[in-house]
Backbone atoms as SQL, in Angstrom:
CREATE TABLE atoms (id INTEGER PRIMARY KEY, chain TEXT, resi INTEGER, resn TEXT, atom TEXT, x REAL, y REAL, z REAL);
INSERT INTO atoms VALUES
  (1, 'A', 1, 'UNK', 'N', -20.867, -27.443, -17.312),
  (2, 'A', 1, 'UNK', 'CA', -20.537, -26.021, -17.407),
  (3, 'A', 1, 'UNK', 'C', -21.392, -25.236, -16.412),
  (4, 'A', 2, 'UNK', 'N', -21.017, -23.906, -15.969),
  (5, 'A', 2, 'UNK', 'CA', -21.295, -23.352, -14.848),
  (6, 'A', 2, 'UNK', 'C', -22.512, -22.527, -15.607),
  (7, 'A', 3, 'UNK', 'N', -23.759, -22.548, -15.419),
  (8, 'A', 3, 'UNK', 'CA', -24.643, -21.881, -15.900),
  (9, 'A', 3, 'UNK', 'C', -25.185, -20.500, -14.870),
  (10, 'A', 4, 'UNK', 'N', -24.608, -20.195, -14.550),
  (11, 'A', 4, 'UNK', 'CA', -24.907, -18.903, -13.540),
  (12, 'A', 4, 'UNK', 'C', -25.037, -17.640, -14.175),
  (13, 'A', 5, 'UNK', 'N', -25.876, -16.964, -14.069),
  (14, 'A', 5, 'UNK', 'CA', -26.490, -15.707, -15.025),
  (15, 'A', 5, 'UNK', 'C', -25.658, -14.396, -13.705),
  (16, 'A', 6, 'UNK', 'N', -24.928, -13.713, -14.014),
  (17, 'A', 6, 'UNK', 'CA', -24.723, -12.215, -13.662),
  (18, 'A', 6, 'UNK', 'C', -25.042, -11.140, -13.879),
  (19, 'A', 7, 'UNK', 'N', -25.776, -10.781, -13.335),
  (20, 'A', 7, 'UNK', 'CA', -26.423, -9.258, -13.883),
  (21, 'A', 7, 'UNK', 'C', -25.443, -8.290, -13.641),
  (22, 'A', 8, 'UNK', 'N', -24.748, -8.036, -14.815),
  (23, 'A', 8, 'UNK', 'CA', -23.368, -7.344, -14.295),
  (24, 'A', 8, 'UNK', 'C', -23.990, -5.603, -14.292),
  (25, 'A', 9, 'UNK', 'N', -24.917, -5.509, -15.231),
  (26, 'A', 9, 'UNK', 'CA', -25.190, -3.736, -15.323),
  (27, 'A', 9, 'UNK', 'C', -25.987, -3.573, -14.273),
  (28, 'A', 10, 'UNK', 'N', -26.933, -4.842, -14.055),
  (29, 'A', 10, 'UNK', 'CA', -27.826, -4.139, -12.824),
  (30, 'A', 10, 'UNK', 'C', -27.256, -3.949, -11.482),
  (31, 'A', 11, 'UNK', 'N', -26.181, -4.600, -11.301),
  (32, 'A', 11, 'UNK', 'CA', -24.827, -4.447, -10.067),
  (33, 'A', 11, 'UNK', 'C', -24.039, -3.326, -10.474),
  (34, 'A', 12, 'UNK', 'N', -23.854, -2.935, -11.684),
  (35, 'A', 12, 'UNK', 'CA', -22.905, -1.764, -11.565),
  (36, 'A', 12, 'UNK', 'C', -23.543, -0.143, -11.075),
  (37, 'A', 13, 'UNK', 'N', -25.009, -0.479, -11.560),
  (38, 'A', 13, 'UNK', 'CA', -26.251, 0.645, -11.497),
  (39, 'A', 13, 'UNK', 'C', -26.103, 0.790, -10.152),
  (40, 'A', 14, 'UNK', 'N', -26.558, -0.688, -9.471),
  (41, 'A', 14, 'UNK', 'CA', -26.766, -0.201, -7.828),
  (42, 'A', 14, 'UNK', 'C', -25.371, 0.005, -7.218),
  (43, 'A', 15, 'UNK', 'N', -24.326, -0.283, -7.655),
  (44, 'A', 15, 'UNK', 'CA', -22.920, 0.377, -6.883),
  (45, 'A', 15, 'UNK', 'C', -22.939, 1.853, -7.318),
  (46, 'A', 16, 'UNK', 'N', -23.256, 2.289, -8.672),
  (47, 'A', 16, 'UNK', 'CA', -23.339, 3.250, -8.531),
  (48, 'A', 16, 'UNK', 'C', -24.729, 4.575, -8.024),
  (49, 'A', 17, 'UNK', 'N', -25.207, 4.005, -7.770),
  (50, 'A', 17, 'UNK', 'CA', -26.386, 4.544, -6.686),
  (51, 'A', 17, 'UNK', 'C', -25.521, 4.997, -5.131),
  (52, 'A', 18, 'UNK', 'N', -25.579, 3.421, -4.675),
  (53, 'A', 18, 'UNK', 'CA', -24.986, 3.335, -3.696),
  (54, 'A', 18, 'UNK', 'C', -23.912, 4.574, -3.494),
  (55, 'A', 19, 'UNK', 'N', -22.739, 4.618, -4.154),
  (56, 'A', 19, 'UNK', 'CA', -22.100, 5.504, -3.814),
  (57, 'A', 19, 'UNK', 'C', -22.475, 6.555, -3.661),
  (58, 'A', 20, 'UNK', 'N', -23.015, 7.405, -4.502),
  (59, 'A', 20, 'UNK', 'CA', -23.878, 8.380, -4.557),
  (60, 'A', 20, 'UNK', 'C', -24.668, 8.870, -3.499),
  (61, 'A', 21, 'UNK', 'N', -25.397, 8.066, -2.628),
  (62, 'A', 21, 'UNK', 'CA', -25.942, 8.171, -1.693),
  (63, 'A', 21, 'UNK', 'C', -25.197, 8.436, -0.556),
  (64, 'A', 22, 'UNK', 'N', -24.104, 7.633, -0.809),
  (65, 'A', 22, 'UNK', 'CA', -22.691, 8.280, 0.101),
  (66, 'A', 22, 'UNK', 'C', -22.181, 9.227, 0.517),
  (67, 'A', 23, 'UNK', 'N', -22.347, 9.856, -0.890),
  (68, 'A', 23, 'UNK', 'CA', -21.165, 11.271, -1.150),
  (69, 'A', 23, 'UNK', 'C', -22.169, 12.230, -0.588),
  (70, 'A', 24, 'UNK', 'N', -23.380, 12.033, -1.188),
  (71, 'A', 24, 'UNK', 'CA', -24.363, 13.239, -0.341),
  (72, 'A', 24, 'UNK', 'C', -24.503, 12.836, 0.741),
  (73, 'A', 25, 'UNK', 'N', -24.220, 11.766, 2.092),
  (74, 'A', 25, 'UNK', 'CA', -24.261, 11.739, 3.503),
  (75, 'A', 25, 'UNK', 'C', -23.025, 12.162, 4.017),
  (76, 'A', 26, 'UNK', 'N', -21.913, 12.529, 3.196),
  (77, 'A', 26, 'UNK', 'CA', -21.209, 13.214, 4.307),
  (78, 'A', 26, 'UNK', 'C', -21.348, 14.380, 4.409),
  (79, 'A', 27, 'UNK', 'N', -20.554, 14.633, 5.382),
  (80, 'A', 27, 'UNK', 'CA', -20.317, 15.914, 6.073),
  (81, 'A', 27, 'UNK', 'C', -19.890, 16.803, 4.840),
  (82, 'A', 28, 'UNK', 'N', -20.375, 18.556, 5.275),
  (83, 'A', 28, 'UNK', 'CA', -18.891, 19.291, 4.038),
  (84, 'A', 28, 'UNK', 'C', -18.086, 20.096, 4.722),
  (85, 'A', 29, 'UNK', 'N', -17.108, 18.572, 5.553),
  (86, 'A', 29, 'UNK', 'CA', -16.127, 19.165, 5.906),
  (87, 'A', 29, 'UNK', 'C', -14.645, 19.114, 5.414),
  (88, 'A', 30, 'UNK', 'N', -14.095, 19.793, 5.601),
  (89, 'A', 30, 'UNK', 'CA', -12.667, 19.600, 4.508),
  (90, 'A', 30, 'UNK', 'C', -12.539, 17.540, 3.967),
  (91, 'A', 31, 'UNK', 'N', -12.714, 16.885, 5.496),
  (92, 'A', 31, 'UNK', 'CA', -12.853, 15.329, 5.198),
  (93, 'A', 31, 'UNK', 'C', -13.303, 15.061, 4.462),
  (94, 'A', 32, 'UNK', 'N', -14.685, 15.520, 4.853),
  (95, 'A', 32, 'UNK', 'CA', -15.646, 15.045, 3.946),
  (96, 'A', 32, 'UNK', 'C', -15.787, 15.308, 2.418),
  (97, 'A', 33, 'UNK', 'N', -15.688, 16.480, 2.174),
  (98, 'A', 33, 'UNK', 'CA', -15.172, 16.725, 0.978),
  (99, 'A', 33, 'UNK', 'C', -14.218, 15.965, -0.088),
  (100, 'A', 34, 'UNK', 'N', -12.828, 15.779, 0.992),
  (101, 'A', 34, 'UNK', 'CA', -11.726, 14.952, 0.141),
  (102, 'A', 34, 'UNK', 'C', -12.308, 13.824, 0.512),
  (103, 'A', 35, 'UNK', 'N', -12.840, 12.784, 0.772),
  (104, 'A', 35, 'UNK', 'CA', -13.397, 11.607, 0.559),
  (105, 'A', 35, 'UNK', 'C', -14.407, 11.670, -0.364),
  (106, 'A', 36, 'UNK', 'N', -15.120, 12.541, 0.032),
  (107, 'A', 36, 'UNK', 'CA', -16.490, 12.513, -1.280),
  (108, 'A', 36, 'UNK', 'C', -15.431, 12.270, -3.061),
  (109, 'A', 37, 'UNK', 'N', -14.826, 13.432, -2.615),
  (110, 'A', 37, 'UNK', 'CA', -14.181, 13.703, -4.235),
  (111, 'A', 37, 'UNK', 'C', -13.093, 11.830, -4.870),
  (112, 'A', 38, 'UNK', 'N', -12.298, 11.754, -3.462),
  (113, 'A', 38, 'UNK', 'CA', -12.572, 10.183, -3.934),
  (114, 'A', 38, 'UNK', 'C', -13.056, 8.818, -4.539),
  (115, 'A', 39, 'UNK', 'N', -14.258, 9.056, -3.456),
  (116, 'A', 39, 'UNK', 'CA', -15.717, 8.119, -4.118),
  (117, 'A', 39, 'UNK', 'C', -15.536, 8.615, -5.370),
  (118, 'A', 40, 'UNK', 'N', -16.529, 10.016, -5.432),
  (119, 'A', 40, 'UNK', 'CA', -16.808, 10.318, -6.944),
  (120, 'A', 40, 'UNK', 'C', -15.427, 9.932, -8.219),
  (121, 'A', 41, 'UNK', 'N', -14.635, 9.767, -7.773),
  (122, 'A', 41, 'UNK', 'CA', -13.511, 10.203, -9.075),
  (123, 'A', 41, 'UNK', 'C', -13.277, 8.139, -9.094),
  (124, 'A', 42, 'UNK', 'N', -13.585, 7.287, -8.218),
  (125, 'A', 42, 'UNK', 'CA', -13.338, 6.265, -8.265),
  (126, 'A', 42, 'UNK', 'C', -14.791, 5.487, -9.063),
  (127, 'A', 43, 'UNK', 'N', -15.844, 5.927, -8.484),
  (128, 'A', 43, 'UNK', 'CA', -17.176, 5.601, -9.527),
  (129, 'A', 43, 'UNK', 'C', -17.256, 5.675, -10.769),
  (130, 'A', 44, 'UNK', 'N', -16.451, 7.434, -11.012),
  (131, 'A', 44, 'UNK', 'CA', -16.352, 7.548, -12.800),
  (132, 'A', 44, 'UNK', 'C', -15.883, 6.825, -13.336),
  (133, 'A', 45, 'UNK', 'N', -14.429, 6.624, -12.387),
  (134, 'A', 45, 'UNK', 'CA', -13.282, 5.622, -12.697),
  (135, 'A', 45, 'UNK', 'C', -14.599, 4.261, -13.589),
  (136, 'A', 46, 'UNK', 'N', -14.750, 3.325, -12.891),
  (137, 'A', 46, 'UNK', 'CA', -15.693, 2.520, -12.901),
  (138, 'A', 46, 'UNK', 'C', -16.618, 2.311, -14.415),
  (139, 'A', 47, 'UNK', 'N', -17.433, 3.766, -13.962),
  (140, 'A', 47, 'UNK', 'CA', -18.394, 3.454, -15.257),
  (141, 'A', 47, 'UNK', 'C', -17.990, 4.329, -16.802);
């Protein structure tokens, strides 16, 4: 049997970091904006 341990919360924590760090590096330009709001609405999605 496959004994492999996943740290599934401590991967979901740092994806959701990660993104985060995202949304505040873009631009606030109309783009940037509708992508940010993306990310964000796909992260919630998530957690």
């Amino acid at each position: 049997m496959n004994n492999i341990k996943y740290d599934l919360e401590e991967r979901l924590i740092d994806f959701a970091v990660m993104i985060a760090d995202i949304i505040e590096a873009l631009s606030n330009t109309r783009l940037g904006n509708y992508i940010a709001g993306h990310l964000y609405a796909q992260d919630a999605h998530r957690l």
